[in-house]
C-alpha positions in Angstrom: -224.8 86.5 -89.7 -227.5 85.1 -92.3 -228.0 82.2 -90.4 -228.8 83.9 -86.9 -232.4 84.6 -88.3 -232.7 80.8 -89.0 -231.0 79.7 -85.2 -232.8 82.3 -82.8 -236.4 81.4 -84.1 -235.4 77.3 -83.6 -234.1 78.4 -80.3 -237.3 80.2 -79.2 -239.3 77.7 -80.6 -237.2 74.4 -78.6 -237.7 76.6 -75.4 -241.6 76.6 -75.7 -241.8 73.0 -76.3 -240.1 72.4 -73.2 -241.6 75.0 -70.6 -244.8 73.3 -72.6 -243.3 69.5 -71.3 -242.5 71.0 -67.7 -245.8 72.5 -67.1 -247.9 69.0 -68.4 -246.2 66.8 -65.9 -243.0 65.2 -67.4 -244.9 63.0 -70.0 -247.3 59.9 -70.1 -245.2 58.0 -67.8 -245.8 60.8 -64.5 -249.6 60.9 -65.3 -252.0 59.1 -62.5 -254.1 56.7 -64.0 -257.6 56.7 -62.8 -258.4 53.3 -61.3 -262.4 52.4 -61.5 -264.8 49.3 -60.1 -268.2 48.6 -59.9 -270.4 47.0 -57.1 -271.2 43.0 -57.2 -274.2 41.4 -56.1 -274.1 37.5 -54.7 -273.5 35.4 -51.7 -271.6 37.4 -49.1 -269.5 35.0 -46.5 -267.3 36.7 -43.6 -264.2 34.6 -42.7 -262.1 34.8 -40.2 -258.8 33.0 -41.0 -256.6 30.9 -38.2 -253.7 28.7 -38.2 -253.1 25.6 -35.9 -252.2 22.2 -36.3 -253.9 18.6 -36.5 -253.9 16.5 -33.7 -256.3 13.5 -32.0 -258.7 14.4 -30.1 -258.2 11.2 -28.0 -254.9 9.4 -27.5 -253.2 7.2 -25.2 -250.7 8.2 -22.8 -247.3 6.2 -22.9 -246.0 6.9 -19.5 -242.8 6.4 -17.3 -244.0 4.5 -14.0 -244.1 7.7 -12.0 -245.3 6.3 -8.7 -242.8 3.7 -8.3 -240.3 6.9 -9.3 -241.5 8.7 -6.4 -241.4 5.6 -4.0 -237.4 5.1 -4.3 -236.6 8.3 -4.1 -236.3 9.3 -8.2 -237.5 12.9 -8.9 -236.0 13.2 -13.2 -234.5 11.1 -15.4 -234.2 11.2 -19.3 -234.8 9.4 -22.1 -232.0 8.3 -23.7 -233.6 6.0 -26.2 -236.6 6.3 -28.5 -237.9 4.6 -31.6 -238.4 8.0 -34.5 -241.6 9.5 -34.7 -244.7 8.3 -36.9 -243.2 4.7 -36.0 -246.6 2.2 -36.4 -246.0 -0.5 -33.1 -247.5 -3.4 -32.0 -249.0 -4.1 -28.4 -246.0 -4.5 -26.0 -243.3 -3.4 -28.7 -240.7 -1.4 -27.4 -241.1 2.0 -28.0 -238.3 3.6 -25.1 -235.8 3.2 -22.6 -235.0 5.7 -20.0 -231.6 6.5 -18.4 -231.2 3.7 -15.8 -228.2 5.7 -14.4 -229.4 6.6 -11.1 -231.3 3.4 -10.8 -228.0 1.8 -10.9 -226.6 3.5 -8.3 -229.2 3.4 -5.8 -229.6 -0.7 -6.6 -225.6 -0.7 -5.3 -226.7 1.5 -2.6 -229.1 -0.9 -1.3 -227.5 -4.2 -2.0 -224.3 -2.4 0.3 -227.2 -2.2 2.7 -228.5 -6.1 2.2 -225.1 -7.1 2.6 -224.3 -5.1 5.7 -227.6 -6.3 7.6 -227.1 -10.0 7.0 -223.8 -9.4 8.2 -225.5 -7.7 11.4 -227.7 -11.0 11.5 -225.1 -13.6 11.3 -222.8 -12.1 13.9 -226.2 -11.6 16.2 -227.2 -15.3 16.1 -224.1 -16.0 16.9 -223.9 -14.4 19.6 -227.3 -15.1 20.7 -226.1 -19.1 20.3 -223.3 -18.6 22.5 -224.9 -16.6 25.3 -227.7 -18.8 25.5 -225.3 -21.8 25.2 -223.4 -20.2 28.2 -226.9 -19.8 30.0 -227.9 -23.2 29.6 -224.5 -24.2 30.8 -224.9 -22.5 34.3 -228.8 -23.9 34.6 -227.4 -26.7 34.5 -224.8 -26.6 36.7 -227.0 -25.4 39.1 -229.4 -28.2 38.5 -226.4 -30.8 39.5 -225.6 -28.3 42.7 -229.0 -28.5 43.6 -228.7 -32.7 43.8 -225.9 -32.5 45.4 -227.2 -30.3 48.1 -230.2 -32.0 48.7 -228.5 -35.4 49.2 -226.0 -33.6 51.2 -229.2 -32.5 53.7 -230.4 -36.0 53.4 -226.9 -37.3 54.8 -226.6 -34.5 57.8 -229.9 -35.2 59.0 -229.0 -36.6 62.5 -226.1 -33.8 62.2 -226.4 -31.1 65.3 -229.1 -27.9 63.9 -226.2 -26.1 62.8 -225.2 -27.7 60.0 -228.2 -29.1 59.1 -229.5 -25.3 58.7 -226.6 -24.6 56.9 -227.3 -27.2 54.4 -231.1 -25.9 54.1 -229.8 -22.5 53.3 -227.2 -23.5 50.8 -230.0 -25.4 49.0 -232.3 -22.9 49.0 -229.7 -20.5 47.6 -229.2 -23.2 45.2 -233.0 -22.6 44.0 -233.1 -19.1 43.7 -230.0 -18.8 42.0 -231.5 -21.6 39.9 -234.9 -19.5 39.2 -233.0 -16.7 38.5 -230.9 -18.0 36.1 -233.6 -19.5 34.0 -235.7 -16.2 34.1 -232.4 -15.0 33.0 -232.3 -17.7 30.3 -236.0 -16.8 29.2 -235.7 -12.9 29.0 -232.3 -13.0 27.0 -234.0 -15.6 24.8 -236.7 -12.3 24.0 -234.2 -9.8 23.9 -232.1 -11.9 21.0 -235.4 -12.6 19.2 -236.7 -8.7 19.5 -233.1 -7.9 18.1 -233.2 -10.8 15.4 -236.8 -9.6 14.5 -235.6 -5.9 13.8 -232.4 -6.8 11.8 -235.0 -9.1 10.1 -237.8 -6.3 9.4 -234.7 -4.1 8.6 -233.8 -6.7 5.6 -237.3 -7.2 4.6 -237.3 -3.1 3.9 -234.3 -3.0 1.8 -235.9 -6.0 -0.1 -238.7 -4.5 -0.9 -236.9 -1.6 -2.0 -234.4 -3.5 -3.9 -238.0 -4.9 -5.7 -238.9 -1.6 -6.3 -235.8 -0.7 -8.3 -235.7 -3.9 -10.1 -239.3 -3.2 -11.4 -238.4 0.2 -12.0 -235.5 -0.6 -13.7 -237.5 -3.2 -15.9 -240.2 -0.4 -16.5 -237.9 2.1 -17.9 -237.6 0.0 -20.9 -241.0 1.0 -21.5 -243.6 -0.6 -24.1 -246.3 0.5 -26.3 -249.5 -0.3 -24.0 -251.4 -0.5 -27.2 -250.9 -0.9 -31.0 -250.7 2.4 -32.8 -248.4 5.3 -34.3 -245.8 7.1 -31.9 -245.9 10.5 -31.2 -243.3 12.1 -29.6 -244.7 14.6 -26.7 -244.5 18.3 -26.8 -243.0 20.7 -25.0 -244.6 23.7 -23.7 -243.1 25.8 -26.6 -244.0 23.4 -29.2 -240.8 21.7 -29.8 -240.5 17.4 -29.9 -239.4 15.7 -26.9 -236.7 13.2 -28.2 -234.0 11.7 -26.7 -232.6 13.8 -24.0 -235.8 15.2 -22.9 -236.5 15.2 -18.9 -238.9 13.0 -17.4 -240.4 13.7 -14.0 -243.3 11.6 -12.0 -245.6 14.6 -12.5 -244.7 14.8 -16.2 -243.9 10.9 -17.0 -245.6 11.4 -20.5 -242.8 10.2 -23.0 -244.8 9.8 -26.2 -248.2 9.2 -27.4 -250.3 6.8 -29.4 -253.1 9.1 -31.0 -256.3 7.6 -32.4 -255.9 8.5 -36.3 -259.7 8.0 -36.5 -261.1 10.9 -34.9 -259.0 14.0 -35.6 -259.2 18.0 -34.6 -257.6 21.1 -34.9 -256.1 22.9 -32.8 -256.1 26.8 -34.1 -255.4 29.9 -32.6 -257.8 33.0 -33.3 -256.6 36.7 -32.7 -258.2 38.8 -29.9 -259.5 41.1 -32.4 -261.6 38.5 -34.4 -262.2 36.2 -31.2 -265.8 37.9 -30.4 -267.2 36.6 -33.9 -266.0 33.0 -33.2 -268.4 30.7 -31.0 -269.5 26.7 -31.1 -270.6 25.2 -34.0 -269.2 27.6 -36.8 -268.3 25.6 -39.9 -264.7 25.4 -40.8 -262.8 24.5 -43.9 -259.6 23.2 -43.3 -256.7 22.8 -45.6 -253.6 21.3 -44.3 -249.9 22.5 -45.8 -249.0 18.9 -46.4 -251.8 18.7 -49.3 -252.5 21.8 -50.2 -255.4 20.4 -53.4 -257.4 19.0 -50.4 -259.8 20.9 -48.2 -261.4 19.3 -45.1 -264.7 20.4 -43.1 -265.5 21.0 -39.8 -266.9 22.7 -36.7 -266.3 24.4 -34.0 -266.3 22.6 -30.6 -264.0 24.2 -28.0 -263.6 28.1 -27.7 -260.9 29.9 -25.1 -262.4 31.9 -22.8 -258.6 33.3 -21.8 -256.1 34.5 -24.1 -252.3 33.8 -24.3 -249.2 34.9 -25.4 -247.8 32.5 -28.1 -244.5 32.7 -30.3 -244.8 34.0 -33.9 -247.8 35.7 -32.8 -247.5 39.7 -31.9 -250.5 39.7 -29.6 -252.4 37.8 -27.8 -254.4 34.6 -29.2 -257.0 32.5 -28.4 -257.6 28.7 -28.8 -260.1 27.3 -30.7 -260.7 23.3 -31.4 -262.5 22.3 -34.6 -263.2 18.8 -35.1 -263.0 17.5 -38.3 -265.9 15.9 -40.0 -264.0 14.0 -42.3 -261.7 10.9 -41.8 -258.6 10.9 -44.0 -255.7 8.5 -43.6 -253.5 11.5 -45.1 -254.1 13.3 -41.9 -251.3 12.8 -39.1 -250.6 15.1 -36.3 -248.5 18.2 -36.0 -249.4 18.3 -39.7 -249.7 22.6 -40.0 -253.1 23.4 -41.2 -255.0 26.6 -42.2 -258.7 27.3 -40.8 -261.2 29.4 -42.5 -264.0 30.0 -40.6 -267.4 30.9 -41.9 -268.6 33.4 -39.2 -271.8 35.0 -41.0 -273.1 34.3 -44.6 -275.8 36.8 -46.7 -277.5 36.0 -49.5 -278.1 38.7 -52.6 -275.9 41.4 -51.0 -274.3 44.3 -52.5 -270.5 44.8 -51.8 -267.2 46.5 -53.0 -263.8 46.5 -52.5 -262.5 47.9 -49.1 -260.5 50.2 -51.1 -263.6 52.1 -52.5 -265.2 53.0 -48.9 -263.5 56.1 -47.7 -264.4 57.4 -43.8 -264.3 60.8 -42.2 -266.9 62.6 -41.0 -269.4 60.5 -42.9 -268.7 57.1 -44.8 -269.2 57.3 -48.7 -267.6 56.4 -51.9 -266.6 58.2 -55.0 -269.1 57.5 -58.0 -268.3 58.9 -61.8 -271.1 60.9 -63.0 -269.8 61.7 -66.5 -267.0 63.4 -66.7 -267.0 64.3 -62.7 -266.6 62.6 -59.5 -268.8 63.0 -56.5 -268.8 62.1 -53.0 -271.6 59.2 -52.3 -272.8 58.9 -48.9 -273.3 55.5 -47.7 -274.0 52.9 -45.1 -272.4 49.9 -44.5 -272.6 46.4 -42.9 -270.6 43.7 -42.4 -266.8 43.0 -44.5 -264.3 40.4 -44.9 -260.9 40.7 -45.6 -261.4 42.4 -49.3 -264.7 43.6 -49.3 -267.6 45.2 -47.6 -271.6 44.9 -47.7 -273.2 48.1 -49.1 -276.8 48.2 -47.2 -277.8 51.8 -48.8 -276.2 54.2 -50.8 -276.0 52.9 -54.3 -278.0 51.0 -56.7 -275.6 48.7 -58.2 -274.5 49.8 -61.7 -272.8 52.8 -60.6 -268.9 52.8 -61.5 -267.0 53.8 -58.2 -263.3 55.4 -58.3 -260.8 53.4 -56.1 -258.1 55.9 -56.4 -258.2 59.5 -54.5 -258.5 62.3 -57.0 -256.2 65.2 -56.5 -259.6 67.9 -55.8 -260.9 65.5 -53.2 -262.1 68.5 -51.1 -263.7 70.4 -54.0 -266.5 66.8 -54.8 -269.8 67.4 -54.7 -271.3 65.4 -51.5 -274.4 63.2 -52.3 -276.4 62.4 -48.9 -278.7 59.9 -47.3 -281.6 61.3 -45.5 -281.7 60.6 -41.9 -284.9 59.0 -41.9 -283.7 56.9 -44.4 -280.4 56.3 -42.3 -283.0 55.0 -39.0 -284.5 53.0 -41.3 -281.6 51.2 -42.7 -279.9 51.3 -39.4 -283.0 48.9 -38.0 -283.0 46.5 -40.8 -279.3 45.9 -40.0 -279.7 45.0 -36.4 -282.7 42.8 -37.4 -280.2 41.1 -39.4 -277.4 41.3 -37.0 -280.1 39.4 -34.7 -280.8 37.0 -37.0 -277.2 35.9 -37.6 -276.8 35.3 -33.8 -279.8 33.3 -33.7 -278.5 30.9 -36.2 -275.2 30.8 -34.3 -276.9 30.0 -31.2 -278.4 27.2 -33.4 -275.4 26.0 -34.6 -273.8 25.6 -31.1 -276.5 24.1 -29.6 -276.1 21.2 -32.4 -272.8 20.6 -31.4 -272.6 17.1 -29.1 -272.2 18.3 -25.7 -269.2 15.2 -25.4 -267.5 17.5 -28.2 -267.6 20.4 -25.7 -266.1 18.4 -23.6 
C-alpha cells in the first residue's frame, strides 16, 4: 500500500508524455521538412530532346536485276547468302547470292521447250525434203511424157485428123499437168519455208529467254557496284534484312553501300514539341556507342505528317539533322540522342518548374520571415526543369518548393494589370524576335540539304 503513492503519480505522469507524443506528430521522423530555392539568373536555352539513329545521307543502292526478273516471269525470290554487315568490299566483290531455285526450274522448263522445237524442225525438213523430192520426181516425169508426146505428134503427122488430134490433146494435157505441177512445186516450197520460219522464230524466243535466265542466273550472284561498307537494308519496322529476306523487282534493294563521309540523323520529334522545331535549328548529337563525344548539327528536313512508330505512345514526327562534323567513329544504325536548341535568352530569371504553382492566377510561394505568401507572377518560356520568370520577383527572394499545409490561408501578393499589359508586350516582342532568328537560321540552310 506505501508504494501506490509512488506508482499512480509515474503512471499519470507516463500517460502525459505520451498523449504529449500523439498530439506532436509521432516524432522527428513524421515531421515535413520544408524544402526552399532561390531564383538563378544566366543563359536560358529551351531544348527539345529526340531520339533517332545515324545514317548517310547518300548511299548506293546494291540491287537484284529487277527488270530482267519481271521479263521471265520472276515476281520474289530470297536471299539466301550474304556477306555480315559493316563488311568493307572492293569494286566487284561479292557481296550476295539470291536463291536460284526457281531460276532453275524455269531454265529446265525452257530447254524441254528448245529440245521439243528442234525436234519439230528436224522432222519438218524432213518432210519438206521428201515432199519436194516426190514433187520434183513427177515434174519430171512429166517433162519425159511431154518428149515423148511431142515426138509421138511428129510421127502421126500424115495419120487421119483423128489421131493426130488426139495426140495434140494428150500433149497439151501433158503441159498443163506439167504447169500445174511446178506451181505446185513452187507453193509447197513457200508453205515448208513459212512453217520452217515459224518453228525457227519459235526457237529464236526460247533462246532469248534461255539468255535471259542465264544472265539472271549470273546476276543473282550479285557484286558490290562500288567499293565501300555493306549495309544490310531495312525493313519497314526497322529490323535487318539478312538472309532469308524477300526480294521483289519493285523492292530489289538487298543492301547498301553508304557514303561514311557525309552523315545525318534521322530523329523523331513528338507531336507536342513538333511546332517549336523548323530548318536550321542547331543540334547536338551524342551517339550511345560513345557516349564522352557530342557532335553538332542542323536541322535540314522537317515532317509535315506524323506517324505511328513502335516504342512510341503517340504519334511522331521525322526530323533529319545533318551532321557538321565528320568522324570515322560514326557508322549507321548507330542509336543517337538529339538535343535541339529551339530558343536561347540571355540574362533571364528562372526557377524550378516545381516552384510555379497554377490556378486561378500563376504565382510562387516566397518566405517573408517567418511566413509564406502567395507571389503572383508571369511567366515565359521553360525547358524540361525550369521556367523563365519575366515579372514577379526580383531575384534574391527564397521560394518554397513544397506545399504548406495552410495553402488557402497565404496572403496573395499581385501584379497590377497595367503592369501585366506591359510585360505581356515585351514577351511577344521577344517571341517575335526568336522567330525572326529562326527564319534566319532556315534560310541559311543549303537549299540541296532540303532536298
Amino acid at each position: 500500500m506505501k508504494n501506490l503513492k509512488y506508482i499512480i503519480p509515474a503512471v499519470l505522469i507516463l500517460g502525459a508524455l505520451i498523449a504529449w507524443y500523439a498530439i506532436s506528430g509521432g516524432g522527428k521522423a513524421d515531421q515535413v521538412t520544408d524544402v526552399y530555392t532561390v531564383p538563378q539568373k544566366g543563359v536560358f536555352k529551351v531544348n527539345v530532346m529526340a531520339t533517332g539513329e545515324i545514317k548517310a545521307k547518300n548511299s548506293k543502292k546494291i540491287s537484284a536485276p529487277s527488270s530482267i526478273m519481271q521479263s521471265v516471269g520472276i515476281y520474289q525470290t530470297t536471299i539466301s547468302n550474304i556477306i555480315p554487315e559493316g563488311s568493307i568490299v572492293k569494286t566487284g566483290q561479292f557481296v550476295a547470292q539470291l536463291d536460284q531455285t526457281e531460276i532453275a526450274t524455269k531454265i529446265s522448263e525452257v530447254q524441254a521447250e528448245v529440245d521439243k522445237i528442234n525436234t519439230q524442225m528436224e522432222q519438218a525438213l524432213i518432210d519438206t525434203t521428201i515432199e519436194m523430192r516426190n514433187l520434183s520426181d513427177e515434174i519430171q516425169n512429166i517433162e519425159f511424157s511431154i518428149e515423148e508426146k511431142e515426138l509421138l505428134k511428129e510421127l502421126n503427122k500424115y495419120e487421119p485428123k483423128s489421131i493426130i488430134r488426139q495426140n495434140e490433146i494428150d500433149l497439151e494435157k501433158s503441159k498443163r499437168d506439167f504447169s500445174q505441177k511446178t506451181s505446185n512445186l513452187r507453193l509447197t516450197k513457200e508453205k515448208n519455208n513459212a512453217k520452217v520460219r515459224e518453228i525457227t522464230a519459235s526457237l529464236r524466243q526460247q533462246q532469248i529467254k534461255m539468255k535471259r535466265l542465264t544472265d539472271l542466273q549470273r546476276d543473282f550472284r550479285i557484286m558490290a557496284p562500288t567499293d565501300g561498307m555493306v549495309i544490310y537494308k531495312r525493313s519497314w519496322n526497322g529490323e535487318r534484312q539478312g538472309v532469308g529476306a524477300q526480294v521483289r523487282p519493285w523492292d530489289p534493294v538487298v543492301a547498301e553501300l553508304p557514303d561514311l563521309t557525309d552523315m545525318i540523323c534521322q530523329a523523331y520529334v513528338n507531336e507536342v514539341d513538333i511546332n517549336k522545331i523548323s530548318i536550321g535549328l542547331d543540334v547536338i548529337l551524342k551517339v550511345d556507342a560513345f557516349p564522352d563525344n557530342e557532335y553538332t548539327g542542323h536541322i535540314i528536313k522537317v515532317a509535315n505528317i506524323g506517324e505511328n512508330m513502335r516504342n512510341y505512345d503517340s504519334k511522331v514526327f521525322e526530323v533529319v539533322v545533318q551532321v557538321e562534323v565528320h568522324d570515322s567513329l560514326l557508322r549507321p544504325a548507330m542509336t543517337a540522342g538529339a538535343d535541339i536548341l529551339t530558343e536561347e535568352y540571355e540574362q533571364k530569371m528562372y526557377v524550378p518548374l516545381e516552384c510555379v504553382h497554377r490556378d486561378s492566377l500563376t504565382y510562387v510561394l516566397v518566405k517573408s520571415g517567418k511566413t509564406v505568401i502567395k507571389q503572383e507572377i508571369i511567366t515565359g518560356a521553360a525547358n524540361e526543369n525550369d521556367i523563365i520568370i519575366e515579372y514577379g520577383l526580383e531575384g534574391s527572394e527564397t521560394l518554397l518548393l513544397n506545399i504548406p499545409d495552410d495553402m488557402d490561408q497565404l496572403e496573395t501578393s499581385f501584379i497590377p494589370n497595367d503592369k501585366k499589359v506591359e510585360i505581356d508586350e515585351r514577351i511577344e516582342k521577344e517571341r517575335q524576335k526568336m522567330a525572326d532568328i529562326r527564319e534566319e537560321k532556315r534560310k541559311s540552310v543549303v537549299p540541296e540539304e532540303i532536298s
